[in-house]
C-alpha positions as CSV (number, residue, x, y, z in Angstrom):
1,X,-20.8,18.8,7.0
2,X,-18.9,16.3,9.2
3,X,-19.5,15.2,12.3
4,X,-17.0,14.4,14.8
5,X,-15.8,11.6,15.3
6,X,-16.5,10.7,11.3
7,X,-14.6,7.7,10.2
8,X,-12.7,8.8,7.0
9,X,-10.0,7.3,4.5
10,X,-7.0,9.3,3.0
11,X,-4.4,8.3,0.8
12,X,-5.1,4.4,2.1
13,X,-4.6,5.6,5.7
14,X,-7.9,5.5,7.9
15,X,-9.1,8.6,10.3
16,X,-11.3,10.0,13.0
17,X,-12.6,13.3,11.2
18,X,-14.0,16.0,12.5
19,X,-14.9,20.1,12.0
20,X,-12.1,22.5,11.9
21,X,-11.4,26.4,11.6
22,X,-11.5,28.0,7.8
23,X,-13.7,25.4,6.5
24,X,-11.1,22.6,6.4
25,X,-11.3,19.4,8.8
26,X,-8.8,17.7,11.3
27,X,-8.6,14.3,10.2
28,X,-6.7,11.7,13.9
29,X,-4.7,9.4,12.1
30,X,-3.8,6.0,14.0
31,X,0.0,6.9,14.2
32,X,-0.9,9.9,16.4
33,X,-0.3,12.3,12.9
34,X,-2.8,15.0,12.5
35,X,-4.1,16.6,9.5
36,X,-6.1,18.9,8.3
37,X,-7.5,19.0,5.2
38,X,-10.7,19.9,2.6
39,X,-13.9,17.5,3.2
40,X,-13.3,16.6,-0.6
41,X,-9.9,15.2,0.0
42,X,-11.4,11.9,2.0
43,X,-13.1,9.6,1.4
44,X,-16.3,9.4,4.3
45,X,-17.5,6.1,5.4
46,X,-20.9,5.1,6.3
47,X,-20.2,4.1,10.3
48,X,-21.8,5.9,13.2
49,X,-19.6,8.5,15.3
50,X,-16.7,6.9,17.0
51,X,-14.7,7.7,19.7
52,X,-11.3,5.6,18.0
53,X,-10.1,4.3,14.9
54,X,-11.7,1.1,14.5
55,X,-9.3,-2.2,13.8
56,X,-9.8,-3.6,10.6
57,X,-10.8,-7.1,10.3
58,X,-9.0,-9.4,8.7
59,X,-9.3,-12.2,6.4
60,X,-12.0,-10.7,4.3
61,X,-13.0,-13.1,1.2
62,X,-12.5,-10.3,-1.3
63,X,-11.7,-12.9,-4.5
64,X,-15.3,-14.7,-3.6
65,X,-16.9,-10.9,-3.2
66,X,-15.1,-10.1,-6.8
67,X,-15.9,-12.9,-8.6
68,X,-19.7,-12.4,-7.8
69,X,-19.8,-9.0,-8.4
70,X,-17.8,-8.9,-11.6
71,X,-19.5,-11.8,-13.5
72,X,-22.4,-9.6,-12.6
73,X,-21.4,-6.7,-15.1
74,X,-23.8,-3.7,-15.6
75,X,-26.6,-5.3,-13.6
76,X,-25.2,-5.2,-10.1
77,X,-25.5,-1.5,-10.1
78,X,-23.4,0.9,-7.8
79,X,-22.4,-1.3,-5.0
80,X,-22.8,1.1,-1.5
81,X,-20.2,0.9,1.0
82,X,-22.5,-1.2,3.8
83,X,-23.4,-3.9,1.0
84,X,-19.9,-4.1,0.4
85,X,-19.3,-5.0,4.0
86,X,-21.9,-7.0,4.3
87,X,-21.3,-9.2,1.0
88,X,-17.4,-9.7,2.5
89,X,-17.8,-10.0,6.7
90,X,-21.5,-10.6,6.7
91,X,-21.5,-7.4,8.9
92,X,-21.5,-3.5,8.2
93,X,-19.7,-2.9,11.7
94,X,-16.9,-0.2,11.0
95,X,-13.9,-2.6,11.6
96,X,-15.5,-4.3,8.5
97,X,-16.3,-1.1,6.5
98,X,-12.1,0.0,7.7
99,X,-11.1,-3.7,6.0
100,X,-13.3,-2.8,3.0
101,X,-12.1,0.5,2.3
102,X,-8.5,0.1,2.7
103,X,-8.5,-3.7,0.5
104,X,-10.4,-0.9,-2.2
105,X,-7.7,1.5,-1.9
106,X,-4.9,-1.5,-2.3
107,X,-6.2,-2.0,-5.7
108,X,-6.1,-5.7,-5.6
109,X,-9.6,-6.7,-6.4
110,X,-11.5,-3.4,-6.4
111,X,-10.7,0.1,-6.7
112,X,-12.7,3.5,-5.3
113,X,-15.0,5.1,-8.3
114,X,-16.2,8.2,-7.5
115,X,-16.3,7.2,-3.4
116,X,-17.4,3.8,-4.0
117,X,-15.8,0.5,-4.0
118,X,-16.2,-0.9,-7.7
119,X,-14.9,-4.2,-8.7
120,X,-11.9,-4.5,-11.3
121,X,-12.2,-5.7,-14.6
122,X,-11.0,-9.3,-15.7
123,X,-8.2,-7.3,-17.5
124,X,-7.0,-4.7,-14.6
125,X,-7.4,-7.6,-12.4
126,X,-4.7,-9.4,-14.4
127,X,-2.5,-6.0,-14.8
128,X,-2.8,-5.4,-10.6
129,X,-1.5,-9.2,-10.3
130,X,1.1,-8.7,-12.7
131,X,2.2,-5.6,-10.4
132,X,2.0,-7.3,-7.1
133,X,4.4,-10.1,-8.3
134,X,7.0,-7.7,-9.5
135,X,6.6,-5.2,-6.5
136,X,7.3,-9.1,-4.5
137,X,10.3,-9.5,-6.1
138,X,12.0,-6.4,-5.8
139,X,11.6,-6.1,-2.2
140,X,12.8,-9.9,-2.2
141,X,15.4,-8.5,-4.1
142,X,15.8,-5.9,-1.9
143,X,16.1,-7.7,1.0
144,X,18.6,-10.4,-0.5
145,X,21.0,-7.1,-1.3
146,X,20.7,-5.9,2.1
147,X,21.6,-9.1,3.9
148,X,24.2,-9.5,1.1
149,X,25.8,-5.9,2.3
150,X,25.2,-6.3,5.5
151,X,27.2,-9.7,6.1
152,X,30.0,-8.0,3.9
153,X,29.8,-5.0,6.6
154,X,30.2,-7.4,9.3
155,X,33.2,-9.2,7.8
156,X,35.1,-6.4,7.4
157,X,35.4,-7.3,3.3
158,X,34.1,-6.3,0.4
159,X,32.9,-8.6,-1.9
160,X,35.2,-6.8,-5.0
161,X,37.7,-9.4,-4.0
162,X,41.4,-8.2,-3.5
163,X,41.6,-6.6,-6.8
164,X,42.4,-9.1,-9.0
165,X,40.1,-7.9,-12.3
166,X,38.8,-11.3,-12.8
167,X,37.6,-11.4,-9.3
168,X,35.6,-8.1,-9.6
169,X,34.3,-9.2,-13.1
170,X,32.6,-12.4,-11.4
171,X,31.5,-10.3,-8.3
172,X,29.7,-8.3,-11.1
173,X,28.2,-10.7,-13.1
174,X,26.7,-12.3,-9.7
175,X,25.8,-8.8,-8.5
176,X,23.9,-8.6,-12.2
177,X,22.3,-11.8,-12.3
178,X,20.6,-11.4,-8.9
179,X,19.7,-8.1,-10.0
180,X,21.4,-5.7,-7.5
181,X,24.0,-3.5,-9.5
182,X,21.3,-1.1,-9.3
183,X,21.4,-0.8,-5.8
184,X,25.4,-0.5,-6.2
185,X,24.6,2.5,-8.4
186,X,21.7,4.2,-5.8
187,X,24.6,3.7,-2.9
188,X,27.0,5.2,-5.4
189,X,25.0,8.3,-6.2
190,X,23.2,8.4,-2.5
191,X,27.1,8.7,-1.3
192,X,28.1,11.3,-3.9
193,X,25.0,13.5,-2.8
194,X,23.3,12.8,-6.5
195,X,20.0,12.0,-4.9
196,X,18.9,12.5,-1.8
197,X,16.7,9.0,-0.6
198,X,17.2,5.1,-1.9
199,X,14.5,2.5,-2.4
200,X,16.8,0.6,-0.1
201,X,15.1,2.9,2.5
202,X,12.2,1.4,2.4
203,X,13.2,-2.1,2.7
């Protein structure tokens, strides 16, 4: 049963758990949100009782602690939650366990197995990289459209020119070749009440 004051992790947020009514748990999130929830839906971490959510450190050598661990293979064994810590800050202190879990939960280097941190393959590693560097350049993207529309706000002007057709064809084909006439189209059907949230929201 948890204790109070446990030191959980849920959906890559971090929490201060502890017992609740009906067999469920209150779980203190750091932006003041609470929830509660079943013991089985977070993940518990090894640090002793606290009284708030512990900072996580930064600048953790994950790639190092990978690249150890993975040319390992099946002889490193199931890799505990302290060791972890330990094999990254040199410490099991909770801010580092808090850095560990939530750098497992990202998905970069490790993942969470069945509650523990395991260490991606040479292959998933690849496939998570591959990810990151598109998930980069869309919110680059992203941002670049919302400057873009922003300025043309500020102007008072749209950038469909006066109406002459050539003029809208070449703001189209430089609207397509940076990649934004979807956010045209998410504006469009955001306006006309086809959908009800953007990606642009969370830029």
């Amino acid at each position: 049963m948890i204790k109070p004051g446990t030191l959980v992790l849920h959906k890559n947020r971090l929490g201060l758990a502890s017992p609740d009514r009906e067999g469920k748990i209150l779980v203190s999130c750091a932006d003041g949100e609470n929830l509660r929830l079943r013991e089985k839906d977070v993940l518990v971490l090894p640090a002793d009782r606290l009284a708030t959510i512990p900072r996580p450190l930064e600048n953790g050598d994950f790639q190092t602690a990978w690249s150890m661990l993975e040319s390992m293979g099946q002889e490193r064994g199931n890799l505990g939650w302290k060791d972890f810590a330990e094999l990254v800050y040199g410490d099991a202190s909770a801010e580092s366990l808090a850095a560990c879990a939530l750098a497992a939960a990202s998905g970069a280097y490790f993942r969470i197995e069945k509650g523990l941190p395991e260490p991606l393959t040479a292959e998933e590693k690849r496939s998570a990289e591959k990810k990151e560097e598109e998930r980069e350049r869309e919110a680059d993207r992203r941002e670049s459209f919302l400057a873009w529309l922003a300025a043309s706000i500020k102007r008072g002007a749209r950038q469909a020119g006066d109406g002459n057709a050539s003029d809208n064809e070449g703001v189209l084909g430089s609207l397509a070749e940076k990649g934004w006439t979807k956010y045209i189209a998410e504006i469009e059907n955001l306006a006309l009440g086809r959908t009800q949230g953007s990606s642009l929201a969370a830029a």
